[in-house]
C-alpha positions in Angstrom: -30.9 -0.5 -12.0 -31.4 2.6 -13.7 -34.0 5.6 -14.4 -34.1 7.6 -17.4 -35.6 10.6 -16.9 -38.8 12.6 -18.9 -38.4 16.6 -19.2 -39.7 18.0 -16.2 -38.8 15.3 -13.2 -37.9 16.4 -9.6 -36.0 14.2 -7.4 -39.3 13.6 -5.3 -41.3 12.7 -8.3 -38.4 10.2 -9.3 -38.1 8.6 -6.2 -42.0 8.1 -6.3 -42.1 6.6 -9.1 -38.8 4.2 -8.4 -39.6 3.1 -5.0 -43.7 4.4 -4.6 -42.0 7.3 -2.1 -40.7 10.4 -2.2 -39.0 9.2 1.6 -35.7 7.8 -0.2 -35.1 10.8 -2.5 -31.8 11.2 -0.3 -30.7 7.5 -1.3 -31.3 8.3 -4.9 -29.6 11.6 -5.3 -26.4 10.3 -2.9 -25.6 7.4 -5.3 -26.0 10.4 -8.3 -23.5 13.1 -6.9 -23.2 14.5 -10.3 -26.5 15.5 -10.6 -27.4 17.1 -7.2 -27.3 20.6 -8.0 -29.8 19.2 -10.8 -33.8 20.4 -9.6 -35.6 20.1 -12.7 -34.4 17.5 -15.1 -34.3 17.3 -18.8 -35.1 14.5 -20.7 -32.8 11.6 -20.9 -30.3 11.7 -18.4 -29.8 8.5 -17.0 -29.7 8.2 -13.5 -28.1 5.3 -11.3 -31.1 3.9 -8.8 -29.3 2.4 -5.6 -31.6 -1.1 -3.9 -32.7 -0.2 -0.8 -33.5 -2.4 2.1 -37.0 -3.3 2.9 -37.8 -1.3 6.6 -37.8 -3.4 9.8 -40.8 -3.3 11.5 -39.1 -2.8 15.0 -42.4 -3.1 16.8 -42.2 -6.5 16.4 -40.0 -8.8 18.6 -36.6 -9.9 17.3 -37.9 -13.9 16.4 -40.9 -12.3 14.6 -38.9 -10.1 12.1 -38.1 -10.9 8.7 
C-alpha cells in the first residue's frame, strides 16, 4: 500500500491517518529510508506504507489469543 502525501504532513500525522496512531510512525518511516531526514512534507510524495500486525493481547492465555 501506499500514502501520498498533502503539503504540510508529519510523520505522526501520517501514521494517524494510515493506521488511527501515531504509535507505528517508526514502522512507517523504516520502510521509507529515503525520506527520514524529511519533517514536514510537501505535497505529493509517495510514500511506501508497510502492514503491520494486529497486537497480541498477552493478558490473555495462550488458547484464548487470536
Amino acid at each position: 500500500m501506499t500514502y501520498t502525501t498533502i503539503q504540510g504532513d508529519m510523520w505522526d500525522s501520517i501514521a494517524h491517518k494510515v493506521y488511527g496512531s501515531e504509535s507505528n510512525m517508526v514502522q512507517l518511516m523504516q520502510a521509507n529510508p529515503q525520506h527520514t531526514t524529511t519533517t514536514v512534507f510537501s505535497a505529493g510524495v509517495v510514500l511506501t506504507v508497510p502492514s503491520i500486525p494486529e497486537p497480541v493481547d498477552s493478558s490473555l492465555p495462550p488458547w484464548k489469543r487470536v
